[in-house]
C-alpha positions in Angstrom: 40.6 59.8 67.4 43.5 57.3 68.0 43.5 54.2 69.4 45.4 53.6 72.5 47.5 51.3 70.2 48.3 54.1 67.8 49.0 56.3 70.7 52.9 56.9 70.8 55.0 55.7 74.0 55.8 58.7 76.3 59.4 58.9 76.3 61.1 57.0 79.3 63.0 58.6 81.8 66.6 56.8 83.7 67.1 57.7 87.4 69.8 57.1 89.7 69.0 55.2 92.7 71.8 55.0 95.4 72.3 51.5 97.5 74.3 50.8 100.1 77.8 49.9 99.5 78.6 46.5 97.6 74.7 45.9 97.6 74.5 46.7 94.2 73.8 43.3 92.7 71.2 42.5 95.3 69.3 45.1 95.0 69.7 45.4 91.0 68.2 41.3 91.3 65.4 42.4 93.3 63.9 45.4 91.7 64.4 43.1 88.1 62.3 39.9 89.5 59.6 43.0 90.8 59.4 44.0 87.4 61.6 46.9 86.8 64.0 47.6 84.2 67.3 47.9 85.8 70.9 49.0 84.4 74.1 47.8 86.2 76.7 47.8 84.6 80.2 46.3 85.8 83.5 45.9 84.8 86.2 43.1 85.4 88.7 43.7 88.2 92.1 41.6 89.1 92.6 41.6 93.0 95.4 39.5 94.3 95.7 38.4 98.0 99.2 36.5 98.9 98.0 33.0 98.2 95.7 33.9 95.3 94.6 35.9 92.5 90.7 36.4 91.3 89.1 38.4 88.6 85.8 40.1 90.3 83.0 41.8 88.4 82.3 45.2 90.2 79.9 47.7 89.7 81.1 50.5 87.4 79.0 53.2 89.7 79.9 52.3 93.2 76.7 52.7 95.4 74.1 53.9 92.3 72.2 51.8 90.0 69.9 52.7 86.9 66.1 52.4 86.8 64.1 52.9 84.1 60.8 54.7 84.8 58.7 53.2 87.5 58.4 56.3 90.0 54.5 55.0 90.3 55.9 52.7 92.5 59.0 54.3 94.4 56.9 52.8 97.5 58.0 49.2 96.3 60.9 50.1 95.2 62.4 52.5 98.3 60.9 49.7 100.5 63.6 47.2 99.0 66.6 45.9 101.1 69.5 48.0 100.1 68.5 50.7 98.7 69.1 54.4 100.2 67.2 56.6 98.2 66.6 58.1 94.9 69.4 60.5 93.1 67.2 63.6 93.8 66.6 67.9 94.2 63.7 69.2 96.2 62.3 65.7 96.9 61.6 64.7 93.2 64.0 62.1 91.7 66.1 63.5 88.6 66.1 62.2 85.6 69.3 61.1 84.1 69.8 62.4 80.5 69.1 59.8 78.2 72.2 59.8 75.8 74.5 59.7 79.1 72.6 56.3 79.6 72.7 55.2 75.7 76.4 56.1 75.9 77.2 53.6 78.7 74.6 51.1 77.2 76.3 51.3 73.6 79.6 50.3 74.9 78.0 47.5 77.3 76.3 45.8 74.8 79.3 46.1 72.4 80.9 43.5 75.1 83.5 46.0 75.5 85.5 47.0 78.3 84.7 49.8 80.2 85.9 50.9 83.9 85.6 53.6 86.0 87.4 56.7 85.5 87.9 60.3 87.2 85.0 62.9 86.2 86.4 65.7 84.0 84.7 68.9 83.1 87.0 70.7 81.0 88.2 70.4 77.4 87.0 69.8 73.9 84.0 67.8 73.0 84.9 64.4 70.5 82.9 61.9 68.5 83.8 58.0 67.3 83.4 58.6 63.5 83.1 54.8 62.9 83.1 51.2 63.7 80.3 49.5 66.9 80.9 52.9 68.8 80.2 55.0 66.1 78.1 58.4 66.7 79.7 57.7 70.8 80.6 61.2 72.4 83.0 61.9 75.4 85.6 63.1 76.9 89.2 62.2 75.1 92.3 61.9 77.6 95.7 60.4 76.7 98.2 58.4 79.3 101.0 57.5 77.7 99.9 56.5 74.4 96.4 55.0 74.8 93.5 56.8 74.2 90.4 56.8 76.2 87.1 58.0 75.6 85.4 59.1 78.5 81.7 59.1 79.4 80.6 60.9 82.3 76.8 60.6 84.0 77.1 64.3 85.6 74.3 63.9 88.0 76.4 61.3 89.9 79.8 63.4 89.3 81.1 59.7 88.3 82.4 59.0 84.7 83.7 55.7 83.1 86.1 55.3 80.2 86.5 53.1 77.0 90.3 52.1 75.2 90.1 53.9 71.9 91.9 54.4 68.7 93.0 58.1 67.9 92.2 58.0 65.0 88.4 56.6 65.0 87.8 60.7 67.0 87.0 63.5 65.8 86.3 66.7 67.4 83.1 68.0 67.5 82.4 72.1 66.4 80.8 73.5 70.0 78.0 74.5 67.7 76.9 70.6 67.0 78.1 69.5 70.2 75.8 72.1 72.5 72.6 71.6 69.7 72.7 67.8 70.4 73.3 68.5 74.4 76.1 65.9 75.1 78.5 66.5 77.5 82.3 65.9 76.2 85.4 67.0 76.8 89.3 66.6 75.7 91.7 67.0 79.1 93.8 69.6 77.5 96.8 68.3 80.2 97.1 64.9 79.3 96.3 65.1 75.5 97.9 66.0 72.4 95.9 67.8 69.5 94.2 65.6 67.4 94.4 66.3 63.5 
């Protein structure tokens, strides 16, 4: 018989909670000094007024932050200033697939810079073949001639997208893409093929 040492960690689950408008950081300070894990991740902004310019760090979800587990307490934490409710169907919260939240964590902790970006659904599903992002799925759209890589969270319908190089993509077979269950897609309209 195992220990409860030996015993594996059950796997952790993300959900989506939703706050109230530009109380994201608030909140996000709260449920982290009560305990929890939280993800927020935010993105630099440029916002000029006539007698000034400032560079603000926003939320790269408007109105939803990440928690890690913790539903044995979703007293505590619906009870916290701020917060709406969780992201949830019938009553139960859902749990946010995990690579969509490894996907946004890789590039965060890469110190790279990601901001928000429309949510797409339709196209071809790519891959980063190498370099800090490497392994990295998306969605691949072209404007003008720079590449982004876009990684959506679909049970928010909200997606956020990374500068890349063309040539670090590759496209993924539908066969590997559906067997590992990542959502990615190439915007057929704004891109070119990719060799």
């Amino acid at each position: 018989m195992p220990s409860p040492i030996d015993t594996p960690n059950p796997v952790s689950n993300w959900y989506a909670l939703y706050t109230r408008h530009q109380h994201e950081k608030v909140v996000a300070q709260i449920l982290t000094r009560r305990g929890f894990e939280i993800l927020l991740p935010l993105y630099k902004s440029v916002r000029r007024w006539k007698d000034r310019t400032k560079v603000l760090s926003l939320p790269l979800f408007s109105c939803y932050i990440f928690l890690k587990d913790g539903l044995e307490r979703r007293w505590d934490i619906l009870n916290t200033p701020g917060i709406y409710d969780f992201v949830s169907s019938g009553g139960q919260p859902i749990a946010i697939p995990t690579h969509e939240i490894d996907a946004i964590q890789q590039v965060v902790n890469n110190g790279l810079r990601l901001e928000p970006h429309s949510f797409l659904k339709i196209g071809e599903r790519v891959r980063i073949k190498r370099g800090p992002l490497a392994g990295l799925e998306g969605l691949l759209v072209r404007q003008r001639n720079i590449y982004r890589l876009v990684l959506s969270v679909e049970i928010l319908g909200r997606a956020a997208a990374i500068e890349v190089d063309s040539f670090l993509v590759e496209r993924l077979t539908n066969s590997s893409a559906v067997q590992r269950g990542v959502s990615a897609h190439i915007a057929t309209q704004w891109c070119s093929p990719i060799e």
